[in-house]
Backbone of each chain as nested JSON, in Angstrom:
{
  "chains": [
    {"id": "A", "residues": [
      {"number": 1, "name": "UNK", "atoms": {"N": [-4.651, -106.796, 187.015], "CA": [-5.499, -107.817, 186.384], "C": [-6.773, -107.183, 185.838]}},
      {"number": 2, "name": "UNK", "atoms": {"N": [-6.977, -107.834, 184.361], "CA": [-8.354, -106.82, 183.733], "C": [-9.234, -108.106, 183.995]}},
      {"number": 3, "name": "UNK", "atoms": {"N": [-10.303, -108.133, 183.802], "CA": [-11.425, -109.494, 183.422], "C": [-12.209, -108.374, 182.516]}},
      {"number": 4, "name": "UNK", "atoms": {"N": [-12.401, -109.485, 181.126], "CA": [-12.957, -109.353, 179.915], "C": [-14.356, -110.287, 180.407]}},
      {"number": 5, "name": "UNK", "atoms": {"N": [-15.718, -109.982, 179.714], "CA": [-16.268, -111.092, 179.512], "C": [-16.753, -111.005, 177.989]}},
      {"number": 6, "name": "UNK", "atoms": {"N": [-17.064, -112.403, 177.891], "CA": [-17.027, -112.528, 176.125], "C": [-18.541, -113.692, 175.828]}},
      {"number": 7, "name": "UNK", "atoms": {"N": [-19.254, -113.143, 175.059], "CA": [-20.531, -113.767, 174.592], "C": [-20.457, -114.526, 173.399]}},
      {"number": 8, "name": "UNK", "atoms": {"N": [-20.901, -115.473, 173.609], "CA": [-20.274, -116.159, 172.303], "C": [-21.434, -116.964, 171.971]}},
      {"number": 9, "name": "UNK", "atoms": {"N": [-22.15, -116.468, 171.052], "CA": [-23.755, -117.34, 169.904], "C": [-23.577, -117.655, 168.93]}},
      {"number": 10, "name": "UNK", "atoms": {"N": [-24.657, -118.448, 168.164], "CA": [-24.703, -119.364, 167.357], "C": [-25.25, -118.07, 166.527]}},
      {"number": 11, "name": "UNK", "atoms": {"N": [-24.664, -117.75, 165.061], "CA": [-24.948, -116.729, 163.889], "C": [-26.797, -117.341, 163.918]}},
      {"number": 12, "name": "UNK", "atoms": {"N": [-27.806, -115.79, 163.771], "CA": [-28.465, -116.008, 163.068], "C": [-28.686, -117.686, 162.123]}},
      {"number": 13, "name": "UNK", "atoms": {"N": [-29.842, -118.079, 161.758], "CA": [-29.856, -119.231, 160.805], "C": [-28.772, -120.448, 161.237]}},
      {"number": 14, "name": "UNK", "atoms": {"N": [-27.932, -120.301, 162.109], "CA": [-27.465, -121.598, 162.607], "C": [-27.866, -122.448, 163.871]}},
      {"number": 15, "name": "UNK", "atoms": {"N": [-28.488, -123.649, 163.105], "CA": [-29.288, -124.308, 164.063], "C": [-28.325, -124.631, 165.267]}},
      {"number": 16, "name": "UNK", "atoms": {"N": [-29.166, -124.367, 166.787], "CA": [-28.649, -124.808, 167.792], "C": [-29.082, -125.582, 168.797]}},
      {"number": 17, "name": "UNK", "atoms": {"N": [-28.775, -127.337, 168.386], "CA": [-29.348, -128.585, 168.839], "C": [-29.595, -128.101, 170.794]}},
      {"number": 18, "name": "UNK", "atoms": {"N": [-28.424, -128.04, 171.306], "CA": [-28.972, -127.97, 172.477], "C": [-30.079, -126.678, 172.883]}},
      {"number": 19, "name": "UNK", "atoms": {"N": [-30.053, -126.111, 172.375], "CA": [-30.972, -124.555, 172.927], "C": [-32.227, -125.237, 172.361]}},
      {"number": 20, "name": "UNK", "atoms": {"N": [-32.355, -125.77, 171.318], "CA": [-33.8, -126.811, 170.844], "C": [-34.274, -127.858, 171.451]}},
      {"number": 21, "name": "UNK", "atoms": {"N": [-33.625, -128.587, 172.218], "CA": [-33.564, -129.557, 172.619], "C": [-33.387, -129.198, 174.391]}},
      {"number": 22, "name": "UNK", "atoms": {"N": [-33.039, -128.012, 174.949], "CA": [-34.007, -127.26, 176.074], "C": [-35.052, -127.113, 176.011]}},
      {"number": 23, "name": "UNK", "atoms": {"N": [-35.133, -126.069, 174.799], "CA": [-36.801, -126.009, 174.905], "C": [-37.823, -126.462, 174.935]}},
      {"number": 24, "name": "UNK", "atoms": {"N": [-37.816, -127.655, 174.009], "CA": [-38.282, -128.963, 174.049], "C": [-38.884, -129.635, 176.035]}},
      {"number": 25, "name": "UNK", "atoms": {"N": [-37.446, -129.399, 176.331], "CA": [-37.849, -130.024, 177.597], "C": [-38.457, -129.214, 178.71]}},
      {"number": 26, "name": "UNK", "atoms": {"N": [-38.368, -128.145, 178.388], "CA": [-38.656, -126.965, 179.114], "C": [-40.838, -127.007, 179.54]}},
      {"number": 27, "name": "UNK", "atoms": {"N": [-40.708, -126.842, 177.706], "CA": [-42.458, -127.012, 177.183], "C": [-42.491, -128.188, 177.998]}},
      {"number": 28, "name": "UNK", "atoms": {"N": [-42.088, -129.813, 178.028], "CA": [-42.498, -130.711, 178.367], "C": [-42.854, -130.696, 179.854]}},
      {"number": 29, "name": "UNK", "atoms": {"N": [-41.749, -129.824, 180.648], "CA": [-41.766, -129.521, 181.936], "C": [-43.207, -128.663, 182.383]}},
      {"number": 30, "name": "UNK", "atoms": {"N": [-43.606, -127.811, 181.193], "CA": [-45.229, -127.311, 181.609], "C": [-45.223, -125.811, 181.203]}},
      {"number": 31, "name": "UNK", "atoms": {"N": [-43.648, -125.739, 181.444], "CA": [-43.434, -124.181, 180.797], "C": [-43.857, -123.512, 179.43]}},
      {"number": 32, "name": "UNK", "atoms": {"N": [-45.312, -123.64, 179.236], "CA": [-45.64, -123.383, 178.123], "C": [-45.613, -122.007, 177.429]}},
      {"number": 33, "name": "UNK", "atoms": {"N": [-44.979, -121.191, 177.933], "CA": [-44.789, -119.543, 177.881], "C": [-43.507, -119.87, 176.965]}},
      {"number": 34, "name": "UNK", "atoms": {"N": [-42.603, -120.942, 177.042], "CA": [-41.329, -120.819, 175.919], "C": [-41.634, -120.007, 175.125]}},
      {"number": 35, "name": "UNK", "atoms": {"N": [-41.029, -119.364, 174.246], "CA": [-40.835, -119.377, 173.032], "C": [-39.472, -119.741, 171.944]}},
      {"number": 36, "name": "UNK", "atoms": {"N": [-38.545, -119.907, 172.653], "CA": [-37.156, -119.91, 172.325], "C": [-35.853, -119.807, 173.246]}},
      {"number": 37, "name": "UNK", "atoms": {"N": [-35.168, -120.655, 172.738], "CA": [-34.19, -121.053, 173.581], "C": [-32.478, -120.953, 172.928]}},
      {"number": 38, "name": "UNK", "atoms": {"N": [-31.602, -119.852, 173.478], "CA": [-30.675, -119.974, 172.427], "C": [-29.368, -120.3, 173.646]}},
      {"number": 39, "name": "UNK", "atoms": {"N": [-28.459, -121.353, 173.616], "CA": [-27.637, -121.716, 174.622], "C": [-26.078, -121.053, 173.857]}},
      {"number": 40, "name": "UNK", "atoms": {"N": [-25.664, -120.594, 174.208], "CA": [-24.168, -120.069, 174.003], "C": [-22.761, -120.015, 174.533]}},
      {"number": 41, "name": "UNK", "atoms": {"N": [-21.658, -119.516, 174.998], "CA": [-20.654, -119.58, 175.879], "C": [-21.186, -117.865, 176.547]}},
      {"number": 42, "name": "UNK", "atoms": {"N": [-20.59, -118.07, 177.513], "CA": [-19.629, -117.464, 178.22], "C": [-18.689, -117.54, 179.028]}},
      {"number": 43, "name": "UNK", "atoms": {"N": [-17.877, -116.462, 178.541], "CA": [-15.794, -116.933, 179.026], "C": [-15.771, -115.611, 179.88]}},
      {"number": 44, "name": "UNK", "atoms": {"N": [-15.147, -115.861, 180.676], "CA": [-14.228, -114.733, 181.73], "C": [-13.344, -114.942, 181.482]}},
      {"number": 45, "name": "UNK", "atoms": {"N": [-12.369, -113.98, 180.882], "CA": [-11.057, -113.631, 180.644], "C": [-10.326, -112.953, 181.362]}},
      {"number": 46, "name": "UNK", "atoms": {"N": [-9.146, -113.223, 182.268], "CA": [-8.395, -112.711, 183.025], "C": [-7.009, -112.383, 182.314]}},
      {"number": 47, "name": "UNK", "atoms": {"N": [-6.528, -111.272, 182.205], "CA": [-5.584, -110.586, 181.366], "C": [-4.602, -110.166, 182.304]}},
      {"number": 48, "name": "UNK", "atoms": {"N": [-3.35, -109.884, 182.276], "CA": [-2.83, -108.81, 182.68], "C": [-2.805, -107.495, 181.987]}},
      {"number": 49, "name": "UNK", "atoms": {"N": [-1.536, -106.861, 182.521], "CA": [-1.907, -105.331, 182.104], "C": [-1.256, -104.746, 180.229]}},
      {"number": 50, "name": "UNK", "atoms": {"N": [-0.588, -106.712, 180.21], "CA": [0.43, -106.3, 178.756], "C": [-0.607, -106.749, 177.958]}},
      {"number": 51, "name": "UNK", "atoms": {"N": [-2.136, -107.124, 178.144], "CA": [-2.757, -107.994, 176.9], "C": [-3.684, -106.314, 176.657]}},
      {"number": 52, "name": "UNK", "atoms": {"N": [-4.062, -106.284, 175.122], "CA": [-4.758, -104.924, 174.692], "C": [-6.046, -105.803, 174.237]}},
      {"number": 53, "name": "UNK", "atoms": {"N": [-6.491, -104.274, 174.29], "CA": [-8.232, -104.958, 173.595], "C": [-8.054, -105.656, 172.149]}},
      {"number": 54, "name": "UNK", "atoms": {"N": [-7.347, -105.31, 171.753], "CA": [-7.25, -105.566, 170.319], "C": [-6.732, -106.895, 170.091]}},
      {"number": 55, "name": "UNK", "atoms": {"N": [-6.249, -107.41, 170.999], "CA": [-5.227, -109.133, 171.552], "C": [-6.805, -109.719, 172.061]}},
      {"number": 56, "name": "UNK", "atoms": {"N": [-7.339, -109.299, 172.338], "CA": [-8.529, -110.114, 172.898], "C": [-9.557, -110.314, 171.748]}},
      {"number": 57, "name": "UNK", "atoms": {"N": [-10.201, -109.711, 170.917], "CA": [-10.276, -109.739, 169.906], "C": [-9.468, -111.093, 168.878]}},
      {"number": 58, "name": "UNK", "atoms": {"N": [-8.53, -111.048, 168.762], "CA": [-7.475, -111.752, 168.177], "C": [-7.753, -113.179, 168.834]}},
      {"number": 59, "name": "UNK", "atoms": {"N": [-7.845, -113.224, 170.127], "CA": [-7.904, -115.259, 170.423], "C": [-9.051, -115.542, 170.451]}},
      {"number": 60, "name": "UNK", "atoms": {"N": [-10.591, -114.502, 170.398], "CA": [-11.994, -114.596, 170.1], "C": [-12.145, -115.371, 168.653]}},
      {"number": 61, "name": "UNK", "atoms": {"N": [-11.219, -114.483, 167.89], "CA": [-11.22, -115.456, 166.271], "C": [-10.631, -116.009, 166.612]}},
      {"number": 62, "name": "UNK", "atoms": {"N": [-9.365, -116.486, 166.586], "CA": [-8.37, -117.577, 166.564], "C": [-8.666, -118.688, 167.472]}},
      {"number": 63, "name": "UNK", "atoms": {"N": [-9.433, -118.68, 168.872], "CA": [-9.392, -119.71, 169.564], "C": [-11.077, -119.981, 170.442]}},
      {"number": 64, "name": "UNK", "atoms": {"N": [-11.13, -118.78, 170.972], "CA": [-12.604, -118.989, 171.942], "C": [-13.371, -119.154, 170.884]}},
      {"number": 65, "name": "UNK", "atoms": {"N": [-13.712, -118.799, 169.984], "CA": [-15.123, -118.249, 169.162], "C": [-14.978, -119.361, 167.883]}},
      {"number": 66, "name": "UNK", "atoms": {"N": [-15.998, -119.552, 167.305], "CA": [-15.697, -120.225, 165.225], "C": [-16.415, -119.47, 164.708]}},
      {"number": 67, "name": "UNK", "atoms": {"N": [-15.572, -118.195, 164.024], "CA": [-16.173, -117.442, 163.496], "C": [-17.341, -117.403, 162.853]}},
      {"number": 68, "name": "UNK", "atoms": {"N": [-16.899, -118.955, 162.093], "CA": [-17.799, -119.278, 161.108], "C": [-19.134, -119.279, 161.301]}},
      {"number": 69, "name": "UNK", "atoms": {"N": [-19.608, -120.022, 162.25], "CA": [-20.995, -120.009, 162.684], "C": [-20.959, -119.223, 164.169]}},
      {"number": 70, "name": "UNK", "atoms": {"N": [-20.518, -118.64, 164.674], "CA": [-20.861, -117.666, 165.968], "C": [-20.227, -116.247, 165.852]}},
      {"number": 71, "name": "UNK", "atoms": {"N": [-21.17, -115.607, 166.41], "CA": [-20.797, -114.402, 166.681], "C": [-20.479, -114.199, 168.396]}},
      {"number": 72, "name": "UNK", "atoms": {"N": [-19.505, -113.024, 168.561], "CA": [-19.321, -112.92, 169.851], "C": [-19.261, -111.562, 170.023]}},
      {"number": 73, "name": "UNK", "atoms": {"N": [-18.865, -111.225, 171.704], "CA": [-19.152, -109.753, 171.611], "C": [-18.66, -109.646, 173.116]}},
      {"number": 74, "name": "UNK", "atoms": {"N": [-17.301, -108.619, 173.041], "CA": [-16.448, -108.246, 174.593], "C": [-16.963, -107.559, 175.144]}},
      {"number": 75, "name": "UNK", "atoms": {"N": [-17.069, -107.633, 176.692], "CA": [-17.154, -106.522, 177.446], "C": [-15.997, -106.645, 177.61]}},
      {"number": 76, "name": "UNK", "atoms": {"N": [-15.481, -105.417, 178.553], "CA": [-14.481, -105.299, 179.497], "C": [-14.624, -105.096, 180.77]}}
    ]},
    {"id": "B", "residues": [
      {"number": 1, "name": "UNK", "atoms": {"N": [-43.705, -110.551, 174.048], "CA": [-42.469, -110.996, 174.488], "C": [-41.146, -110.957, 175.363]}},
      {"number": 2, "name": "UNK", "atoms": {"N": [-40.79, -111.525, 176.081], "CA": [-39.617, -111.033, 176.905], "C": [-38.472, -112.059, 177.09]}},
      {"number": 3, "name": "UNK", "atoms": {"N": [-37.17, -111.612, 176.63], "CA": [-36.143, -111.824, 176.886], "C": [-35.156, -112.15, 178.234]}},
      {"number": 4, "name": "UNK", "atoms": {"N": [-35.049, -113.138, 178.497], "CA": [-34.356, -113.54, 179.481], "C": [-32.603, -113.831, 179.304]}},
      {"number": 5, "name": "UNK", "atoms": {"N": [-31.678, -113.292, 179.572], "CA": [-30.283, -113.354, 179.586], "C": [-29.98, -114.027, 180.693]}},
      {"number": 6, "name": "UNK", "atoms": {"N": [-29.337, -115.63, 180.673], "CA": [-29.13, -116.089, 181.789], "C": [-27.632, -116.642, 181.776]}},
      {"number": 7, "name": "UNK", "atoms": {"N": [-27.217, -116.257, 182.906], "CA": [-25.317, -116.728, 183.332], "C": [-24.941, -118.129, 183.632]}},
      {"number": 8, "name": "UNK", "atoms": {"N": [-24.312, -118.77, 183.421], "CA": [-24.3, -119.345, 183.907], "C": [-22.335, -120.584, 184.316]}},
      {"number": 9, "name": "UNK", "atoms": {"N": [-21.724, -120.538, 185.711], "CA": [-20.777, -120.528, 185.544], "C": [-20.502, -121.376, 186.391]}},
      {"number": 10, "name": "UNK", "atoms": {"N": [-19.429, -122.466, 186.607], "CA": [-18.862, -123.28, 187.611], "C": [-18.393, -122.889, 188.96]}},
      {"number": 11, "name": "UNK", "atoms": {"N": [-19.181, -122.967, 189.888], "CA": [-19.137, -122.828, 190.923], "C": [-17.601, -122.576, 191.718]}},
      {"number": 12, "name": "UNK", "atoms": {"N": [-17.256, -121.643, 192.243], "CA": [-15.736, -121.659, 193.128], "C": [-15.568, -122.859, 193.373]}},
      {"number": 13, "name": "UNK", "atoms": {"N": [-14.343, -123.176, 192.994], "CA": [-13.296, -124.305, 193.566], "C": [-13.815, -125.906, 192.854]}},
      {"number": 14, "name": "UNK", "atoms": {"N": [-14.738, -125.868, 191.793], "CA": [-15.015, -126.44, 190.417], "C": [-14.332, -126.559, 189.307]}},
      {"number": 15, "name": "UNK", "atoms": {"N": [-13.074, -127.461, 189.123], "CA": [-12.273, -127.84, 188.269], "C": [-13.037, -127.166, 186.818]}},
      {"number": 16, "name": "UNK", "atoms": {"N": [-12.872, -126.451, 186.008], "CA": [-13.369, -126.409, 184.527], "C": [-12.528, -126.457, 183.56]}},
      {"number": 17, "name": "UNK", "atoms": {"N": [-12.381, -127.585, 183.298], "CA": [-11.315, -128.175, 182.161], "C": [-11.356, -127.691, 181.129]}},
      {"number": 18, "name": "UNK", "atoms": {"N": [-12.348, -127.137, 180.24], "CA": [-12.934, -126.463, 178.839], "C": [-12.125, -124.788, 179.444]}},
      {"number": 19, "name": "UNK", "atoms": {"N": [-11.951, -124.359, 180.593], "CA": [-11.49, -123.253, 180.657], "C": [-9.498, -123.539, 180.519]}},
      {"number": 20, "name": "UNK", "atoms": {"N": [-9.776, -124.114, 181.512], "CA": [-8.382, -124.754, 181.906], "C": [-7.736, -125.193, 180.641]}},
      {"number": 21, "name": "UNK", "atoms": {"N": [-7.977, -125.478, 179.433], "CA": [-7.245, -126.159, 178.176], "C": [-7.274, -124.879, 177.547]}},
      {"number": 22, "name": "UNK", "atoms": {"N": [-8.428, -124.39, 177.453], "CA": [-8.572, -122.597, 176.58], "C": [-7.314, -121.955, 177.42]}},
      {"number": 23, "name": "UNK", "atoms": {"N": [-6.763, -121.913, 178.486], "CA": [-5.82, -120.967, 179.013], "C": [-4.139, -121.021, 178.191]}},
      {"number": 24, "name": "UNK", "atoms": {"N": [-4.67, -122.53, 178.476], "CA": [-3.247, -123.588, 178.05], "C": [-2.982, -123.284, 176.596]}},
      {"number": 25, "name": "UNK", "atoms": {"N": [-4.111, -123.334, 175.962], "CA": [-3.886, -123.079, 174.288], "C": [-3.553, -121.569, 173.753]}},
      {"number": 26, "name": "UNK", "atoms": {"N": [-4.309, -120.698, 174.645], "CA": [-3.92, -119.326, 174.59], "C": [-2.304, -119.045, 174.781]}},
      {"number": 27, "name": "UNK", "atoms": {"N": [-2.185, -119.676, 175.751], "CA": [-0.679, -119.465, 176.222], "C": [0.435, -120.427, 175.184]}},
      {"number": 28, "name": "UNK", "atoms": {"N": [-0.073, -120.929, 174.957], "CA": [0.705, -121.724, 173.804], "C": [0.944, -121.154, 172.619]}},
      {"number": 29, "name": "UNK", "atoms": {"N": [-0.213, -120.163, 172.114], "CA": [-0.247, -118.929, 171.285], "C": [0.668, -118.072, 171.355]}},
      {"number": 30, "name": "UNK", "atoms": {"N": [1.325, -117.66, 172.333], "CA": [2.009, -116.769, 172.817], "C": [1.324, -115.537, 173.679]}},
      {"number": 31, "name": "UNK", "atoms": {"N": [0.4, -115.786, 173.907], "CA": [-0.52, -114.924, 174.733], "C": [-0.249, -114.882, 175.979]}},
      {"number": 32, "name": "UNK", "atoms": {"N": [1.177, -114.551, 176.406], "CA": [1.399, -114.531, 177.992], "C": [0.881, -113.932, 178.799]}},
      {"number": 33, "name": "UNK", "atoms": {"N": [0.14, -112.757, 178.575], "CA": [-0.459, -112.361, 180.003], "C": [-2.01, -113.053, 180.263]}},
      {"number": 34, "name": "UNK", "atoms": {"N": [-2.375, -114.105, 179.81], "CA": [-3.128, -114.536, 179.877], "C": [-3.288, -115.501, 181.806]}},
      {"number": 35, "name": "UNK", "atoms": {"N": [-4.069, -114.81, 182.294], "CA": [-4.122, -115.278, 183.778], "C": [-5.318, -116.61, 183.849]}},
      {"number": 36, "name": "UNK", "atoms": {"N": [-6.125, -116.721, 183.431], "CA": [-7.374, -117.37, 183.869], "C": [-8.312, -117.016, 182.75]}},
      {"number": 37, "name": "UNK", "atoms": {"N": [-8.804, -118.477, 182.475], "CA": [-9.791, -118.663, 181.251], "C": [-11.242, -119.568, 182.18]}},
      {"number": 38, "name": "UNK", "atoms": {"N": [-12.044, -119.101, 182.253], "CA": [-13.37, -120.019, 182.715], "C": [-14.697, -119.624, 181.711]}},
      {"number": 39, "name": "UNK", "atoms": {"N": [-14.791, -121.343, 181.377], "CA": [-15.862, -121.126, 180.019], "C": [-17.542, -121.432, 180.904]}},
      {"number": 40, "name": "UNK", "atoms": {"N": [-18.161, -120.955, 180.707], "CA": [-19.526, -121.077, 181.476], "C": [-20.811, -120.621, 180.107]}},
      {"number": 41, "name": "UNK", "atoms": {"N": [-22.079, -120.962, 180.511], "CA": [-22.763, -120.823, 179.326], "C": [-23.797, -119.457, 179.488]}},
      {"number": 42, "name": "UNK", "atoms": {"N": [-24.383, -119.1, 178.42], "CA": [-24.959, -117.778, 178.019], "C": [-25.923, -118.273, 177.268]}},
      {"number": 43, "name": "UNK", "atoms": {"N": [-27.095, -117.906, 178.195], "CA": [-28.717, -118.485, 177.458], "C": [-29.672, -117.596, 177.211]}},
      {"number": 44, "name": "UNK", "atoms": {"N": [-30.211, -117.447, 176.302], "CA": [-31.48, -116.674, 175.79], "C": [-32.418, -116.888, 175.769]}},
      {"number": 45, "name": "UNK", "atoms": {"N": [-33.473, -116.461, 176.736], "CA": [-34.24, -117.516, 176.421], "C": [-35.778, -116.21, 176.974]}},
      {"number": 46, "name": "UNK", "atoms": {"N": [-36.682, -116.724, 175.427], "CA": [-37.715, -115.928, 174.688], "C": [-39.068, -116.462, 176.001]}},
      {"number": 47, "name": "UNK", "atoms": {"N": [-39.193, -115.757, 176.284], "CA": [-40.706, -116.336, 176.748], "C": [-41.991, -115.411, 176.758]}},
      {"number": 48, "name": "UNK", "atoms": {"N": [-43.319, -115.801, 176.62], "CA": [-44.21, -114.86, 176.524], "C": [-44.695, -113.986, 177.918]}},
      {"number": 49, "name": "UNK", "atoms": {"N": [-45.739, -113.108, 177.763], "CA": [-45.89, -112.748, 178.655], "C": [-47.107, -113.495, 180.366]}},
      {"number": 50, "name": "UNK", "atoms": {"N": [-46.908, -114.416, 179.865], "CA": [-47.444, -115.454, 181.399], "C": [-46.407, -116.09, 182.406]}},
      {"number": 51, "name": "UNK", "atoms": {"N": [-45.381, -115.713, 181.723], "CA": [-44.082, -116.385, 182.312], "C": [-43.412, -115.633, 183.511]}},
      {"number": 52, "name": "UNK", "atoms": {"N": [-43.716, -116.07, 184.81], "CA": [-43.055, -115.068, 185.468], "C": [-41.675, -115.008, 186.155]}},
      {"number": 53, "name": "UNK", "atoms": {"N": [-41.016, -114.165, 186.336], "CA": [-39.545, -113.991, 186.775], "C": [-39.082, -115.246, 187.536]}},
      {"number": 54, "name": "UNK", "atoms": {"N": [-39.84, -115.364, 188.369], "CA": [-39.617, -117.08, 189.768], "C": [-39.503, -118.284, 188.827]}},
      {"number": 55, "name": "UNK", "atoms": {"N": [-41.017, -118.053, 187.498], "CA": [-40.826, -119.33, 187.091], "C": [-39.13, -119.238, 186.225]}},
      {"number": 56, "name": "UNK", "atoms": {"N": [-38.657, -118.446, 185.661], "CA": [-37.496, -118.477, 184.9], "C": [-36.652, -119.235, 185.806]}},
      {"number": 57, "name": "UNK", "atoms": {"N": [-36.651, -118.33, 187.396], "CA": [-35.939, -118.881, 188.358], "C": [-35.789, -120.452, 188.732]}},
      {"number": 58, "name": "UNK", "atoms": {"N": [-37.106, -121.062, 188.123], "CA": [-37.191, -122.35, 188.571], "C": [-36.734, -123.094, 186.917]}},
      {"number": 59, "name": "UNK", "atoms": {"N": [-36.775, -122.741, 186.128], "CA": [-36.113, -123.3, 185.085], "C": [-35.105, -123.557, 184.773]}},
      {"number": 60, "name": "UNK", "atoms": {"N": [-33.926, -122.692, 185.565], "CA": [-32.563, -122.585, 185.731], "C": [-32.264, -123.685, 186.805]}},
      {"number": 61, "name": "UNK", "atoms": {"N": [-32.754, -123.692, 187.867], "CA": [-32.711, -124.664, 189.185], "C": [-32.863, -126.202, 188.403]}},
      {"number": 62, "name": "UNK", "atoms": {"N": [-34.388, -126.16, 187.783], "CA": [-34.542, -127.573, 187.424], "C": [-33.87, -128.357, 186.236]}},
      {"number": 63, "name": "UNK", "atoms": {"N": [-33.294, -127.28, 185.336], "CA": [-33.161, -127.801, 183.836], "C": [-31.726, -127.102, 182.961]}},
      {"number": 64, "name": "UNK", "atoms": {"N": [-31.709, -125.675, 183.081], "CA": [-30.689, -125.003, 182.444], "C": [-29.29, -124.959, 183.051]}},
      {"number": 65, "name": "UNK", "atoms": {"N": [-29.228, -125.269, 184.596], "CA": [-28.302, -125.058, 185.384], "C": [-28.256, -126.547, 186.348]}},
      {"number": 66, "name": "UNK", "atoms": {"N": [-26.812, -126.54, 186.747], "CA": [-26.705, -127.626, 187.485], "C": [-26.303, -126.951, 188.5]}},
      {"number": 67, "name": "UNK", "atoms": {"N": [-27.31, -127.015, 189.858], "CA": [-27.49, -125.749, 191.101], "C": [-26.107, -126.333, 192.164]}},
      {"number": 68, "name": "UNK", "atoms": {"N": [-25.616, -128.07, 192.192], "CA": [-24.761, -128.808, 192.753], "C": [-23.616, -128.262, 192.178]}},
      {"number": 69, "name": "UNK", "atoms": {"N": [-23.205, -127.839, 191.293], "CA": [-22.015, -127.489, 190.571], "C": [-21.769, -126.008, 189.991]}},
      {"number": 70, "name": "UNK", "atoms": {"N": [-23.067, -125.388, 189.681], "CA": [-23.005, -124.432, 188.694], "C": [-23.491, -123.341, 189.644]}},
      {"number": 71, "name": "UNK", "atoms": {"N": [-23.503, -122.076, 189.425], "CA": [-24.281, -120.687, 189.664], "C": [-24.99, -120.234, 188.648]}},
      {"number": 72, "name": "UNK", "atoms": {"N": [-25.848, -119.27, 188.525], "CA": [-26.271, -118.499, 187.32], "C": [-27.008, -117.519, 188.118]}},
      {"number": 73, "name": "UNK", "atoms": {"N": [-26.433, -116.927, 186.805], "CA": [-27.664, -115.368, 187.688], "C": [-28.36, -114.825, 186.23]}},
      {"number": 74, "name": "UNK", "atoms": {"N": [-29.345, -114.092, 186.334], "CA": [-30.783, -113.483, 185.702], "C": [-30.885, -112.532, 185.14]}},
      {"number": 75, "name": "UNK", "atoms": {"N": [-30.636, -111.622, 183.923], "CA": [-30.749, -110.46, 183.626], "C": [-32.339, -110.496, 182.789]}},
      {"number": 76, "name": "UNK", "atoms": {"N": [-33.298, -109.949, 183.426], "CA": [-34.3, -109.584, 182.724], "C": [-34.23, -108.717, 181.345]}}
    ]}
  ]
}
């Protein structure tokens, strides 16, 4: 068994309601040191020994991730 | 400025359905060696320099994390 972990953010310039809408509450809470708040995934991926890095990759676009507006990024 | 990287993941023996359907859909892909999918969140979060490590600690407890359900841990 491998475990992948996988980061998964909102691209540059794409607004992200909840990470704004932390911060928001954060400041309100007193925490006035905020400066920014960016909320994202993270996935633990449990593989066996037939899945390759390159297959993990592959369901990051196709399924965990939207390319479109997020970027992501594997460990292993 | 300083950067806070925070984990954050469903506690052992915490049903996570958003993981649990990601496994299902993977495998539906044809992605058989796929063992275990758990989706948990990945936060960034900017703060200046008055902000200290405990208080981050207490931001996660009160607001970013649900401490009844969730874990998270802290990368400075």
């Amino acid at each position: 068994m491998k475990r992948y972990e996988i980061f998964i953010t909102a691209k540059e310039g794409i607004f992200d309601p909840a990470g704004e809408t932390s911060k928001n509450a954060l400041l309100n809470l007193g925490y006035d040191g905020v400066e920014g708040v960016r909320i994202g995934k993270f996935v633990e991926l449990d593989v066996d020994d037939t899945v390759t890095p390159a297959q993990v990759g592959e369901m990051c676009e196709k399924l965990l991730a939207n390319p479109v507006i997020e970027d992501f990024e594997i460990k292993a």
